[in-house]
C-alpha positions as CSV (number, residue, x, y, z in Angstrom):
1,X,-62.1,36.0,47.8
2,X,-60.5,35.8,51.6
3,X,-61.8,38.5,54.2
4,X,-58.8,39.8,56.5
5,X,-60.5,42.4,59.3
6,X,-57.7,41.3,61.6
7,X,-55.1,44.2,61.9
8,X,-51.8,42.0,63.0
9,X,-50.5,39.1,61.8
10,X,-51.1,35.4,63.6
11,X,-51.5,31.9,63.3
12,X,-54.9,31.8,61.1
13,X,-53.5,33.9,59.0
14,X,-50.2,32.4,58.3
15,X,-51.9,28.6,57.7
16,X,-54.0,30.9,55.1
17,X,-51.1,32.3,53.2
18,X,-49.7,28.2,53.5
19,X,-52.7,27.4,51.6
20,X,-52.7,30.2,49.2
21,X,-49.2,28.7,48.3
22,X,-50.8,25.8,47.4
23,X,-52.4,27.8,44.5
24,X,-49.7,29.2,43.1
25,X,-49.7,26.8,39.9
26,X,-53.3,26.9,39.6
27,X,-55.6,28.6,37.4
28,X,-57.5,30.6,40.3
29,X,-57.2,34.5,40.8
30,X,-57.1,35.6,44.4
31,X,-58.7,39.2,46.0
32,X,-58.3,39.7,49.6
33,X,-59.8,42.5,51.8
34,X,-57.3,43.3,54.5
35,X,-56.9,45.4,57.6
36,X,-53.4,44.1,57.6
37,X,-52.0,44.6,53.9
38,X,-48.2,43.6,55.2
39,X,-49.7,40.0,56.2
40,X,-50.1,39.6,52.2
41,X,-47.2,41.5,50.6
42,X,-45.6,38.0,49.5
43,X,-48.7,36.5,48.3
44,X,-49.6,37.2,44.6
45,X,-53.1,37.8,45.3
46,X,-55.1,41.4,44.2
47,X,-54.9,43.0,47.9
48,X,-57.7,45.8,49.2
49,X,-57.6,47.9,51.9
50,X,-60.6,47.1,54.6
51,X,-61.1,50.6,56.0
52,X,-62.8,50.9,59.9
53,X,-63.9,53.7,61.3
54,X,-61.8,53.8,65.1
55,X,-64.8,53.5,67.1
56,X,-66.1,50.0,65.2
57,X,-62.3,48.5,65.0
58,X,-63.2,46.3,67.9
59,X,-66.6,45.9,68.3
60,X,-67.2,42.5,69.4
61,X,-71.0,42.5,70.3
62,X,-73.9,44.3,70.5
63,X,-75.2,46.8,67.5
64,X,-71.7,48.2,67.0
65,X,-70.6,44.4,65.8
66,X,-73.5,44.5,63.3
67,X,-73.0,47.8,62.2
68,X,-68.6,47.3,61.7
69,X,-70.0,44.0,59.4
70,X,-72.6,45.6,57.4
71,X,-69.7,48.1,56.4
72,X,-67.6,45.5,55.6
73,X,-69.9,43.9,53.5
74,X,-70.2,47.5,51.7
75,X,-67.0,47.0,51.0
76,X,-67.0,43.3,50.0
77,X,-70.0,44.5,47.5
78,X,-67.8,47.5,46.1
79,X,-65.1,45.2,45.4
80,X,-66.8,43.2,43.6
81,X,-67.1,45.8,40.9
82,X,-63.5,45.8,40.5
83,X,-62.4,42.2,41.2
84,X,-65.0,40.6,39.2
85,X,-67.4,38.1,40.0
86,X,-66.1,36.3,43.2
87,X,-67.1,32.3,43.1
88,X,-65.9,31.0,45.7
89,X,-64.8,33.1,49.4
90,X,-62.2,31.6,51.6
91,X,-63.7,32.9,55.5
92,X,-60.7,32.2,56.8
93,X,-60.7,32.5,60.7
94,X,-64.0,32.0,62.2
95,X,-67.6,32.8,61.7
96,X,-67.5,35.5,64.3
97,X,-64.8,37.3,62.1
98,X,-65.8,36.5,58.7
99,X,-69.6,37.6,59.7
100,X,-69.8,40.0,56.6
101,X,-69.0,37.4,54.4
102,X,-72.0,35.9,55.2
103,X,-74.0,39.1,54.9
104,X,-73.4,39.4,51.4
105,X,-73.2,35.2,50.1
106,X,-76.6,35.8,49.1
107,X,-76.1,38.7,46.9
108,X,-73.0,37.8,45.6
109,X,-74.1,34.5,45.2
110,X,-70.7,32.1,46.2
111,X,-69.6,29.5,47.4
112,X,-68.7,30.0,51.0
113,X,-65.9,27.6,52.8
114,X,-65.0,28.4,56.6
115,X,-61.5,27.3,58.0
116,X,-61.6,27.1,61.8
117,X,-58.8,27.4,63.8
118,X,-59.8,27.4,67.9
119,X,-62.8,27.7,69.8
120,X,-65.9,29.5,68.5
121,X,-68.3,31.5,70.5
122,X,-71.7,29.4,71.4
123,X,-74.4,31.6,69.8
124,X,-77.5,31.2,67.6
125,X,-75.6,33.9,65.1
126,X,-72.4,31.6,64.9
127,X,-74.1,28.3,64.7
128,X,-76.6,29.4,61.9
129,X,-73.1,30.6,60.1
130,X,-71.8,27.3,60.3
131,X,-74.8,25.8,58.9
132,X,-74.9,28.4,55.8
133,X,-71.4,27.3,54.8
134,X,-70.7,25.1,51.6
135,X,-68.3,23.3,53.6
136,X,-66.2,23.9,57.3
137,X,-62.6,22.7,57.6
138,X,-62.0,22.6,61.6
139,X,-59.1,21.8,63.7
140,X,-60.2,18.9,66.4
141,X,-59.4,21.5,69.4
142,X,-62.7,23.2,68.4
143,X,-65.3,20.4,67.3
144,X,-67.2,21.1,70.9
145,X,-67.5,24.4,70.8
146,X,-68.7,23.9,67.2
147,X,-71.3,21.5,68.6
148,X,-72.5,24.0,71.2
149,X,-73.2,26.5,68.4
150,X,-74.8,24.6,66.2
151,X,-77.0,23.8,69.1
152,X,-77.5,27.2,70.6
153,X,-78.9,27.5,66.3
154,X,-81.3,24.4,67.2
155,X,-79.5,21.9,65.0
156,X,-78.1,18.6,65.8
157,X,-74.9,19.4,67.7
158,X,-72.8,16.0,66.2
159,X,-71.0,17.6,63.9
160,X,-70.5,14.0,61.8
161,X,-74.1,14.3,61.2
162,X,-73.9,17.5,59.1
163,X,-72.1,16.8,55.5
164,X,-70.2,20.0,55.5
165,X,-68.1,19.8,58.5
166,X,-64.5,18.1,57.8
167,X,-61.4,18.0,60.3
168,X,-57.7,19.2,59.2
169,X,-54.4,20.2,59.5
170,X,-51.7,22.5,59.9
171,X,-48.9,22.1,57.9
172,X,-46.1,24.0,56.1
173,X,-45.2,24.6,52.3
174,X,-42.2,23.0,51.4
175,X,-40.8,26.1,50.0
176,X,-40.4,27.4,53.2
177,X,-39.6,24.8,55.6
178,X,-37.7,25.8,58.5
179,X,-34.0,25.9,58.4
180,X,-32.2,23.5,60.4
181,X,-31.2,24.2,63.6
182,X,-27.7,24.6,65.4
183,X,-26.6,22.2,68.2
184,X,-23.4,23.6,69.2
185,X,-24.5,25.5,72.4
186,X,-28.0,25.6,74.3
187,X,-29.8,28.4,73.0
188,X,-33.8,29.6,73.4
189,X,-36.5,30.4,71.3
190,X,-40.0,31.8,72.4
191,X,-42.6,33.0,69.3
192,X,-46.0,34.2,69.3
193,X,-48.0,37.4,69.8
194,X,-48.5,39.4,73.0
195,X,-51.3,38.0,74.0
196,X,-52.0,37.2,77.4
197,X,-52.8,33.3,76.7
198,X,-49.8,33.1,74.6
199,X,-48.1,33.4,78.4
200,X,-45.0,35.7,77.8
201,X,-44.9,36.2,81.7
202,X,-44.8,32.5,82.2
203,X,-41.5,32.6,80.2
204,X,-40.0,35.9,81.8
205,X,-41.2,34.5,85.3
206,X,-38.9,31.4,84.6
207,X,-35.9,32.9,83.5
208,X,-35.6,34.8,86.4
209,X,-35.6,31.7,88.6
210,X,-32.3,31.3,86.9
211,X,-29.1,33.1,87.8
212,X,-27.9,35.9,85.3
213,X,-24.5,33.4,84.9
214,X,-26.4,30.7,84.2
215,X,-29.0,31.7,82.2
216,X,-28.9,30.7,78.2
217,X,-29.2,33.0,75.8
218,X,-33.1,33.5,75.1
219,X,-34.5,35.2,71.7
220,X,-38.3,36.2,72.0
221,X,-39.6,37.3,68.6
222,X,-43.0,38.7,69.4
223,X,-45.9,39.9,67.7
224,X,-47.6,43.5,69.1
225,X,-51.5,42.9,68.7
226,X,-53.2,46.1,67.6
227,X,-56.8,47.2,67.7
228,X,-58.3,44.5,70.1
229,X,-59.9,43.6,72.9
230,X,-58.0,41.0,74.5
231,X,-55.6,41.3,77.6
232,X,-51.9,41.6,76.3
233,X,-48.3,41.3,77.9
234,X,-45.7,43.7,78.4
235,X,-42.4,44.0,76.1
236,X,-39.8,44.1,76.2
237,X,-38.4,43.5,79.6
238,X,-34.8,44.4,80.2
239,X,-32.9,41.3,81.0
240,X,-29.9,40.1,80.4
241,X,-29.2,37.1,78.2
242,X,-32.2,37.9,76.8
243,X,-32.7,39.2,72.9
244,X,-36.2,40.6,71.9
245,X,-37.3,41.1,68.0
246,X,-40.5,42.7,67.0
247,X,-41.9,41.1,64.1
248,X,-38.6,40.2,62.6
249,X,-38.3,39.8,59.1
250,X,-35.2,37.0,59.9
251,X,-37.9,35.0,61.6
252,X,-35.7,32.2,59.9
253,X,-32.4,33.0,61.0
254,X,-33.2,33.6,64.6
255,X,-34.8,30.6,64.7
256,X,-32.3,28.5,63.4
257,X,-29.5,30.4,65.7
258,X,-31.3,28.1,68.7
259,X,-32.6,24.8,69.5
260,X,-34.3,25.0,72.3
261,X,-38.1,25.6,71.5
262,X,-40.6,27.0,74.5
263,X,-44.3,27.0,74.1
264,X,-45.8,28.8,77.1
265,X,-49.8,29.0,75.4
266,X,-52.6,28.5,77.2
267,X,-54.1,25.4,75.1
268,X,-53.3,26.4,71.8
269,X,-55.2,24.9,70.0
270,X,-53.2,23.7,67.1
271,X,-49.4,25.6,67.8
272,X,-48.0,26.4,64.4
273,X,-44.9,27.9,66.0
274,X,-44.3,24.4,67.4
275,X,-44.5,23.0,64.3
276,X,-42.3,24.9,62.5
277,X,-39.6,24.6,65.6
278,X,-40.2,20.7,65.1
279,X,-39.7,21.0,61.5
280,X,-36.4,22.7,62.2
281,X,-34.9,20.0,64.3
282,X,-35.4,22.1,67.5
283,X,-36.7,20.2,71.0
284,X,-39.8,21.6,72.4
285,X,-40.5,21.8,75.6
286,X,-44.4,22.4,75.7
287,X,-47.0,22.5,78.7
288,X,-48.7,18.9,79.9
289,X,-52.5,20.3,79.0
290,X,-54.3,18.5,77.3
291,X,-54.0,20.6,74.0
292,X,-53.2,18.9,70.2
293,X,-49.2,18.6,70.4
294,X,-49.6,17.2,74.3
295,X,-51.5,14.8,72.8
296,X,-49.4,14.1,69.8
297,X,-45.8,13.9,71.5
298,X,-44.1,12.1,74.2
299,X,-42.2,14.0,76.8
300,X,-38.3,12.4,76.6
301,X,-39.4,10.8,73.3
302,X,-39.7,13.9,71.5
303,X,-40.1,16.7,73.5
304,X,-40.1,18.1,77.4
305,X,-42.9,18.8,78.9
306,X,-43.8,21.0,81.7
307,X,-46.7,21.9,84.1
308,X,-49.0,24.3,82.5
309,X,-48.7,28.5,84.2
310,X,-45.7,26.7,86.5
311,X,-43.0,28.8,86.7
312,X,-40.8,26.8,88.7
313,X,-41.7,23.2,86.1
314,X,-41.0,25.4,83.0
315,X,-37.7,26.6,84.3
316,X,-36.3,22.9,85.7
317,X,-37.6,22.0,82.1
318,X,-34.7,24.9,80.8
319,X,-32.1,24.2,82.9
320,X,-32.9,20.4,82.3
321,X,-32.4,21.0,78.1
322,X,-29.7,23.3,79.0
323,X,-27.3,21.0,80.6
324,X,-28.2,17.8,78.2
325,X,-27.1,18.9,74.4
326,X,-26.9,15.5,72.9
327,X,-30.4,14.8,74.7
328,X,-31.9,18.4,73.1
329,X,-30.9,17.3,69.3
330,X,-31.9,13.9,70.0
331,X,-35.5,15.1,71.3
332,X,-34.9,17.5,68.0
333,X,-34.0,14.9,65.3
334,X,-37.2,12.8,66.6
335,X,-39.3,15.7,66.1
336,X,-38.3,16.9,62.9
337,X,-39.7,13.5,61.5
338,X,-43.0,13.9,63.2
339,X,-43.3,17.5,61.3
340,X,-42.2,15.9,57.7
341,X,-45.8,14.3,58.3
342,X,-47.5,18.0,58.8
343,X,-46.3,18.9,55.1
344,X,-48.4,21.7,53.6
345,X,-49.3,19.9,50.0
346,X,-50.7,16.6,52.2
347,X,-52.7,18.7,55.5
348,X,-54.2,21.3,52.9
349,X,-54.6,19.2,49.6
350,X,-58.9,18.2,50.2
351,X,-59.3,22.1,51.2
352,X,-57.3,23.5,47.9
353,X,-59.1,20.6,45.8
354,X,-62.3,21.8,47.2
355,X,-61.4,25.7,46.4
356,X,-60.4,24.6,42.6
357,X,-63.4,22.2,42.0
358,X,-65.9,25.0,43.5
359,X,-64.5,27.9,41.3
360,X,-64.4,25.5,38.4
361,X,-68.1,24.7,39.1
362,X,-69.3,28.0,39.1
363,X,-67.4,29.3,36.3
């Protein structure tokens, strides 16, 4: 069972339909409750509508967040009549998120494992989530915050200390690794939502420090967030050179059309888009912050970096990758063997054991 009250598609959600793919062979049925049915339309899985009422769609806090779970929990239970008995739930983004599942582990009596894929609020609600769960999977990026909230819930906040806390992965399935990229002119390539940390305006900032003539041809493939809370960037902007795709089905194509990768995120804390530009021979050029692929790559080794929210550093960095081909598939090439290590069957294989010796348990 996976629980999907997020109305638009992102990075949580794509590493979930990765490990889903990971099933496919198995003997495990699948039901998902969705806000977002299109998220899900290639997965094999027995897909539910999660129905909201508008005012509760993006309660966050207060009584209106407890009241939007308990009716998703409503919902969880009806399902149940019709999906059967559920043994093990997937909460796949966060305990703030996948609150109702915890609502209703109780009565429905399952296994619950948590994936975690950035920083989770510190409160005594999300901590004594944490501890409830049969096991959490966590990305490095958010072990402190994790440790704050199991605090805030008056447990020991070293997370080595509790057996059901384990670090992992991204990685992508095999099936649909990236398609190499081109290396016969400089061309750019910007993914991620609209969100204002995901720094669109960092990006349209720097190209406009470069001349119209002299500009390369940019494709931004952007996701429009619906439904919540956060601050969220403007698009498109007219500009020329400049080629904008709303949730593109050709994801692939585009992609492969460039070579020229720029992350303009505030910390992300993993980068899936990175990834998948690595995997597809592309060179990155990603901010110096501190976040996972700053730490995991070396700038003229196998990528360029930048400094973070600087419009002027990103747009030497283009111009830079621009006028050096042979340096941007070099940078490429490198980096497209650091991906073949983030393969989906290796990052996700203790998770999807985990999910198959649960379900068999309880079976």
């Amino acid at each position: 069972m996976i629980l999907d009250p997020i109305s638009f598609a992102g990075g949580s959600k794509i590493s979930t339909n990765h490990v889903l793919s990971q099933l496919k062979n198995k003997n495990v049925r699948v039901s998902i409750l969705t806000a977002d049915p299109d998220s899900w339309a290639s997965s094999q899985a027995y897909v539910s509508i999660l129905h909201m009422p508008c005012m509760l769609e993006t309660a966050e806090h207060g009584i209106r967040y407890f009241v939007r779970h308990v009716l998703i929990a409503l919902q969880l239970i009806w399902l149940r009549l019709f999906a059967g008995r559920m043994h093990t739930a997937l909460a796949a983004s966060g305990p703030g998120v996948d609150f109702a599942l915890y609502l209703v582990k109780p009565i429905l009596n399952f296994s619950l494992v948590q994936m975690v894929h950035g920083p989770v609020a510190v409160s005594r609600t999300i901590g004594r989530c944490l501890m409830a769960a049969d096991n959490v999977f966590f990305l490095n990026t958010s072990q402190n915050s994790l440790s704050s909230a199991v605090g805030a819930a008056g447990f020991h906040t070293n997370i080595a200390a509790h057996h059901n806390f384990q670090p992992f992965c991204n990685g992508l399935p095999t099936q649909v690794w990236p398609s190499q990229c081109q290396y016969d002119c400089p061309v750019l390539y910007w993914a991620a939502s609209l969100l204002k940390w995901k720094g669109l305006d960092t990006l349209i900032s720097s190209l406009g420090k470069i001349s119209p003539s002299k500009r390369p041809e940019t494709h931004i493939c952007y996701i429009r967030p619906t439904k919540n809370n956060l601050p969220v960037s403007k698009a498109p902007h007219p500009m020329s050179k400049v080629f904008w795709h709303n949730s593109p089905d050709n994801l692939d194509k585009i992609r492969a059309h460039g070579n020229i990768f720029i992350s303009t995120s505030t910390r992300e804390p993993f980068g899936l888009s990175i990834l998948e530009a690595m995997a597809a021979g592309m060179c990155v050029i990603i901010p110096a912050d501190g976040a996972f692929w700053d730490k995991q790559l070396i700038h003229n080794i196998n990528c360029l970096k930048y400094q973070p929210d600087n419009v002027n550093s990103l747009s030497e960095a283009i111009v830079h990758a621009q006028h050096n081909l042979m340096k941007v598939k070099e940078l490429g090439i490198t980096a497209k063997v650091i991906a073949q290590q983030y393969r989906a069957d290796l990052c996700f294989s203790t998770i999807c054991d985990h999910l198959i010796t649960t379900t068999d348990a309880s079976a």
